[in-house]
C-alpha positions in Angstrom: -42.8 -70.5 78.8 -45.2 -72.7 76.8 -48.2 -73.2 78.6 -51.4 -73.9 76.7 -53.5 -73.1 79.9 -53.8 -69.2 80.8 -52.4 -70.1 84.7 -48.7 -71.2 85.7 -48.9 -74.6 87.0 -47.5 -72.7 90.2 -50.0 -70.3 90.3 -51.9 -72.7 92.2 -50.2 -72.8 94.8 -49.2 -70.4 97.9 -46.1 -68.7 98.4 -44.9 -70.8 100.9 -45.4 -74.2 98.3 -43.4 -72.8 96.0 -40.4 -72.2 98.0 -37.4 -74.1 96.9 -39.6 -75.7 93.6 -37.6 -75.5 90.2 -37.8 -73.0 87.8 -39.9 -74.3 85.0 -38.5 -74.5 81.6 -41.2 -76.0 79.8 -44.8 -76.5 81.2 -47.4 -78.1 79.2 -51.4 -79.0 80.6 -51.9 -83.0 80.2 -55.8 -84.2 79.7 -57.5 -85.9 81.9 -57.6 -89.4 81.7 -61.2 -89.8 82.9 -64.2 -87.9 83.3 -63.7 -88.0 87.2 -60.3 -87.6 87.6 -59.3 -85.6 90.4 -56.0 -84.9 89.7 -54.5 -82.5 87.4 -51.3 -83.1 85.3 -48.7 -81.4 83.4 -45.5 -82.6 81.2 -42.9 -80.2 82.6 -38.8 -79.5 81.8 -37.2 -78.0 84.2 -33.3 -77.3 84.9 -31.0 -79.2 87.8 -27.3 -79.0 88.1 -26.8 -78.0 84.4 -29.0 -80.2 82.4 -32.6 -80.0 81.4 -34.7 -82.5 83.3 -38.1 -84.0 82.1 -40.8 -84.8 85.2 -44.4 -84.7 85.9 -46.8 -82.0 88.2 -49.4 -83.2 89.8 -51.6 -80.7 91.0 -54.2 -82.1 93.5 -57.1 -79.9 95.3 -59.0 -80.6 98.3 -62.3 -79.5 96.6 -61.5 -82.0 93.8 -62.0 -85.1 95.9 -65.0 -83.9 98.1 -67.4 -85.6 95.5 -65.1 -88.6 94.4 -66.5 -91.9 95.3 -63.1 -93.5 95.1 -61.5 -90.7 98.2 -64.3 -90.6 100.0 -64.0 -94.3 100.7 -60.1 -93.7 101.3 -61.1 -91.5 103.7 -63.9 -93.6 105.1 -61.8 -96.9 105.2 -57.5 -95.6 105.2 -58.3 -92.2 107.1 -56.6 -90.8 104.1 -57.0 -87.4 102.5 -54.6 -87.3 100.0 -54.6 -83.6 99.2 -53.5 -82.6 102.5 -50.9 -85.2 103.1 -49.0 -85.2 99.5 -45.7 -83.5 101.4 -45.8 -87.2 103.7 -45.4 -88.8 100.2 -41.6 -88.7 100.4 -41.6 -91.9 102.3 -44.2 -93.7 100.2 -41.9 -93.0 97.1 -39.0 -94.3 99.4 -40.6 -97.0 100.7 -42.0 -98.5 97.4 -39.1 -98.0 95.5 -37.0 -99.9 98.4 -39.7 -102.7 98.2 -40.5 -103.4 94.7 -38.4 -104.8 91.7 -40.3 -102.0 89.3 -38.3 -98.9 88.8 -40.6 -96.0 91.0 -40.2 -92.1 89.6 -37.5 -90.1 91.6 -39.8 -87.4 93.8 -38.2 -84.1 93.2 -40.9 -82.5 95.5 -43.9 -83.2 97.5 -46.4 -80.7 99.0 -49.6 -80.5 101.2 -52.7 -78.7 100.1 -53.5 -75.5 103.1 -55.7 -72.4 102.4 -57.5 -73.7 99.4 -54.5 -74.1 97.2 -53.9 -77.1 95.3 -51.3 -79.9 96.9 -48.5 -81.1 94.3 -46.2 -83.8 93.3 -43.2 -82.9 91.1 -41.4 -86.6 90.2 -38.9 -87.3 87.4 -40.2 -88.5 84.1 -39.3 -92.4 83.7 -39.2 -94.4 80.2 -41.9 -96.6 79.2 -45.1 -95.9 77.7 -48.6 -96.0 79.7 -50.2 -99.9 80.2 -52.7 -100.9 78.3 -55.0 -103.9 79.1 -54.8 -105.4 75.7 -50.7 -105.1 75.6 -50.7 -107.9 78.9 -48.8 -110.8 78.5 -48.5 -113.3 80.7 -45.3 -112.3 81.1 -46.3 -109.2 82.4 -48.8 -110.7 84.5 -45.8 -112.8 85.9 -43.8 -109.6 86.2 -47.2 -107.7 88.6 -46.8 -111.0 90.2 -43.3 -110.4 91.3 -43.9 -106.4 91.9 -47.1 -107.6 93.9 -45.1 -110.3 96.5 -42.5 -108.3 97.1 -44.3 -105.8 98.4 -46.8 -108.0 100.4 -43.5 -110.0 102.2 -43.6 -106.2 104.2 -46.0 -106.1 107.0 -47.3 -104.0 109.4 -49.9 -104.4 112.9 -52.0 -101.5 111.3 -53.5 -100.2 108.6 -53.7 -96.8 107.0 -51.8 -94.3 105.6 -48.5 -96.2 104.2 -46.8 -93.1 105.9 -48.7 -93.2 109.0 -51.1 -96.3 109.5 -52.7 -95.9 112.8 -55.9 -98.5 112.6 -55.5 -101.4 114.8 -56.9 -104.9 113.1 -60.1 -104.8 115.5 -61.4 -101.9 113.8 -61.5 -103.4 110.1 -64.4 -104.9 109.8 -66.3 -101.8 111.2 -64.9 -99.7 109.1 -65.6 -101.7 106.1 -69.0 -102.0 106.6 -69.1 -98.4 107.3 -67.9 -97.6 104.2 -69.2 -99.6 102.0 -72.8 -98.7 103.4 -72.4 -95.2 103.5 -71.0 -95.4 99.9 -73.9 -97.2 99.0 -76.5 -94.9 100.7 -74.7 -91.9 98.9 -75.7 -93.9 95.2 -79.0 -94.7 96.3 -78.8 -98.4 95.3 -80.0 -100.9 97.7 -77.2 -103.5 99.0 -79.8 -105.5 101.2 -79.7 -108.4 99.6 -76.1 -108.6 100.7 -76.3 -107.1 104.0 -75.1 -111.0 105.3 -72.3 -111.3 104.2 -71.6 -107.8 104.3 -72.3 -107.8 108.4 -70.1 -111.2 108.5 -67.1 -109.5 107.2 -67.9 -106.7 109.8 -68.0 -108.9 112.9 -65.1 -110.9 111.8 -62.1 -109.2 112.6 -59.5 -109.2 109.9 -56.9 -112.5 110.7 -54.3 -112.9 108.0 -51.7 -113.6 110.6 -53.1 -110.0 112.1 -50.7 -108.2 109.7 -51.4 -105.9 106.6 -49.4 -105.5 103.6 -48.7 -102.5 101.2 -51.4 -102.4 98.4 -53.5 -100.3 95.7 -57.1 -100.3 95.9 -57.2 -98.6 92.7 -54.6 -100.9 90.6 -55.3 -100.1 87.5 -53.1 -101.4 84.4 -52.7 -97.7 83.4 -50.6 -97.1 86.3 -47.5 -98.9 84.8 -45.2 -97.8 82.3 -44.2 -100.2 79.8 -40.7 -100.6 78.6 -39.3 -103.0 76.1 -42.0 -105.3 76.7 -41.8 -105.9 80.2 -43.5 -104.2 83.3 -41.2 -101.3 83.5 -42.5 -98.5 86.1 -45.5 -98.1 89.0 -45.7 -94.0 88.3 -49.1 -94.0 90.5 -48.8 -93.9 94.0 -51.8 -91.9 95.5 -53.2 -94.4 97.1 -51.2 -96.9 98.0 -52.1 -97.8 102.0 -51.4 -100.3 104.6 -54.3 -102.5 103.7 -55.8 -106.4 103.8 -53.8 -108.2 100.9 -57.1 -110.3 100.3 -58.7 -106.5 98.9 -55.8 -106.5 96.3 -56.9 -109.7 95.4 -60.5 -109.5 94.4 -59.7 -106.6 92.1 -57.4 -108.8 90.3 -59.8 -111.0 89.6 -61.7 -108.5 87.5 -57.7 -107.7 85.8 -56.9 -111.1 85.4 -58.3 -113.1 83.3 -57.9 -117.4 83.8 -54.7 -117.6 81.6 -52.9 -114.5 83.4 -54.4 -115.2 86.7 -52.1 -118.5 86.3 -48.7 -116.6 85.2 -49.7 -114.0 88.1 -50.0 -116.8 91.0 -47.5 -118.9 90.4 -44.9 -116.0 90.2 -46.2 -114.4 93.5 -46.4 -118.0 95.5 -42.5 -117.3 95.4 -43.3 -115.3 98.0 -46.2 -115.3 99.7 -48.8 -118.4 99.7 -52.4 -117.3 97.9 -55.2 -115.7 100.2 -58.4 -117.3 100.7 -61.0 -115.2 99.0 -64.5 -116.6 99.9 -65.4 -115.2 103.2 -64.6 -111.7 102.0 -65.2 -111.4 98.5 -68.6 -109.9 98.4 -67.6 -107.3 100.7 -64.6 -106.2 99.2 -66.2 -106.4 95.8 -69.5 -104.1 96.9 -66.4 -102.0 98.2 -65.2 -101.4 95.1 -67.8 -101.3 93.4 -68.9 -98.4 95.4 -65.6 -96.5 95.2 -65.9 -97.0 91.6 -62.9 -98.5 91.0 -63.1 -99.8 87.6 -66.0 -97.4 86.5 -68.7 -100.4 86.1 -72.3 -99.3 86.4 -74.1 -102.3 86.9 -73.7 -103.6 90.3 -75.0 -107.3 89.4 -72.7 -107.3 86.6 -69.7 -106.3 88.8 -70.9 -108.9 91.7 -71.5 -111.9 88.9 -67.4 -111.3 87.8 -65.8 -114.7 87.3 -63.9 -116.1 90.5 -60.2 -116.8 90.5 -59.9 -118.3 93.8 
């Protein structure tokens, strides 16, 4: 076994996790990616019918997302706790790879956080190499704009959970002001100046046809594998949720810039006409601002981003 850490990966977890997991061959501690990540990961190899396989542990604690910004406003917004309901992540790996034309990483196993130990998500290694911002084309940004309207052609009455949504439309805009005040309140930076159009998007129920698509409220470009110099692989699937489409679209904008935005659109009107953007921008963008998406600091600076719609 070469493990640079003192502690088997499995060590983490109970007894009963680790019944049926395979035998690790090769286990190896990745670093963290940012400061606040709340996931711990490890390059594994591991054997299945005969042949050494390469795959990925994710190790995820409850006490690692108590103080994260980003799951507190999951929890706040999606109902979702993601350490406690990694075994339900079978059908988010089924559904996504069903959905989208990206290749999605086979999910060996899946399990739930109980009794303080970590939860964990064992899926097969995939080719590419991580996405980096400067490496986008706007051939890539055509290619997220195919991943992106496939998935959004799927629909569903309520939001939540893409295992389990089980948030009726009327309770949207409550939930987002909720959240994005509480958020806020937990920073200690003043949002009154936006309280307006904060409290309009709370007492206008969501109406995009009343339906809500499958999207990532943390869609980063470091999510996606690249492969021979397309948009390979979506290897990220935390926190993928039943969720306004329109949300998806303000954090593009900050991804995007006016060149890419173009190659983006017109790919995804092949699907799905573009969202209107103005009557909910500055609550979804306080939103993520608050649930530090991106990791900006200034929240005029975030606020001022250039429009795309």
């Amino acid at each position: 076994m070469n493990t640079p850490n003192s502690l088997h990966p499995y060590l983490h977890l109970s007894e009963t996790q680790r019944v049926d997991l395979p035998e690790l061959k090769v286990c190896e501690a990745l670093p963290a990616k940012f400061e606040d990540s709340t996931n711990r990961l490890w390059s594994v190899h591991y054997e299945a019918e005969g042949r050494i396989e390469e795959a990925i542990l994710k190790l995820c604690f409850p006490q690692d997302v108590k103080d994260s910004a980003f799951w507190l406003g999951m929890t706040s917004l999606f109902g979702l706790s993601f350490p406690e309901r990694m075994a339900d992540y079978v059908k988010v790996y089924e559904r996504v790879s069903e959905w989208s034309p990206l290749q999605v990483p086979g999910l060996v196993a899946a399990r739930s956080s109980h009794e303080g130990y970590a939860g964990c998500l064992l899926t097969k290694k995939l080719p590419g190499s991580e996405l980096l911002g400067e490496q986008v084309t706007q051939a890539i940004a055509e290619q997220l704009g195919h991943h992106l309207g496939s998935l959004h052609r799927n629909s569903s009455e309520w939001f939540g959970p893409l295992f389990n949504p089980r948030s009726s439309a009327d309770k949207w805009g409550e939930l987002l002001f909720d959240t994005v005040v509480g958020l806020a309140k937990r920073e200690g930076i003043s949002i009154e100046s936006y309280l307006p159009e904060l409290k309009n998007a709370k007492y206008f129920p969501y109406s995009d046809a009343d339906e809500f698509v499958p999207i990532m409220p943390d869609l980063r470009w470091d999510q996606f594998l690249l492969h021979r110099q397309r948009l390979h692989a979506l290897v990220d699937l935390d926190a993928m949720v039943w969720g306004a489409r329109e949300l998806e679209f303000v954090l593009l904008e900050y991804l995007l810039d006016e060149s890419l935005w173009q190659a983006f659109a017109e790919a995804y009107s092949e699907y799905r006409d573009l969202p209107e953007l103005d009557s909910v921008r500055t609550a979804y963008r306080l939103l993520l601002f608050f649930m530090n998406v991106l990791g900006e600091e200034s929240l005029e600076a975030w606020m001022s981003a250039p429009r795309r719609l």
